[in-house]
N, C-alpha and C positions, 0 to 999 in steps of 0.2 A: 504494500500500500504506500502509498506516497502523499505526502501533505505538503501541501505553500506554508512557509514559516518568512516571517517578515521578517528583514535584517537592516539594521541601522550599519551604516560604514563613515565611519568619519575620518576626514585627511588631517593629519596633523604634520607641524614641520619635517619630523625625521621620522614619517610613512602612516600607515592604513590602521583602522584598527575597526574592527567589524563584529558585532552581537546581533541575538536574537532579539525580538520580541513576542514575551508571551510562553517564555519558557520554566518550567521549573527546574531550576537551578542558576549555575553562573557555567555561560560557554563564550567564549573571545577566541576571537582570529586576528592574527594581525599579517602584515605585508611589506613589501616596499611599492607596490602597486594597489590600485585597485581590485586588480582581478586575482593577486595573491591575496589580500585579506579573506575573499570573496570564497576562496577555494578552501585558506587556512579554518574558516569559519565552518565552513561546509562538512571538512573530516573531524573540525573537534563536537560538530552537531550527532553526525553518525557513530562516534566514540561513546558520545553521552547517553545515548537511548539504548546504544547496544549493554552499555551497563545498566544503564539503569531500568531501561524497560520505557517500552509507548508512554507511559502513564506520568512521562517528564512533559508530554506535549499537552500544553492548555487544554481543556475538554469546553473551555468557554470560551465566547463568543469572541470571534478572530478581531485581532486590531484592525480598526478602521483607516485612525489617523493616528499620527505621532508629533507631537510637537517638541520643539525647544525651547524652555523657560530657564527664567535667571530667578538664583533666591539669595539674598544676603545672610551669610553667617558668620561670627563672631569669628576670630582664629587668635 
């Protein structure tokens, strides 16, 4: 079976760095390209299910939209 899993890919100065949304758990890809983050993201998603099992993948309602918000915190 094969499911659409949304992935956020952000370019940062020194290269890619690529996540799910809508996963349970924490899986990151990262790259010097786009389409190495894309792929690195790809095998750490099919590592993560095959241990853990389907039951990593949302069973709720698939993301629609995603935004980027900014919050102020003390440091």
């Amino acid at each position: 079976m094969e499911q659409q899993i949304e992935i956020i890919v952000e370019k940062h100065s020194d290269g890619y760095v690529a996540y799910p949304l809508g996963l349970r758990g924490v899986v990151v890809g990262e790259g010097d390209s786009y389409e190495d983050a894309l792929a690195d993201v790809r095998s750490a998603l099919r590592f993560h299910i095959e241990t853990f099992g389907p039951n990593v993948l949302s069973d709720e309602t698939p993301v629609l939209e995603a935004f980027v918000a900014e919050a102020a915190v003390s440091v």
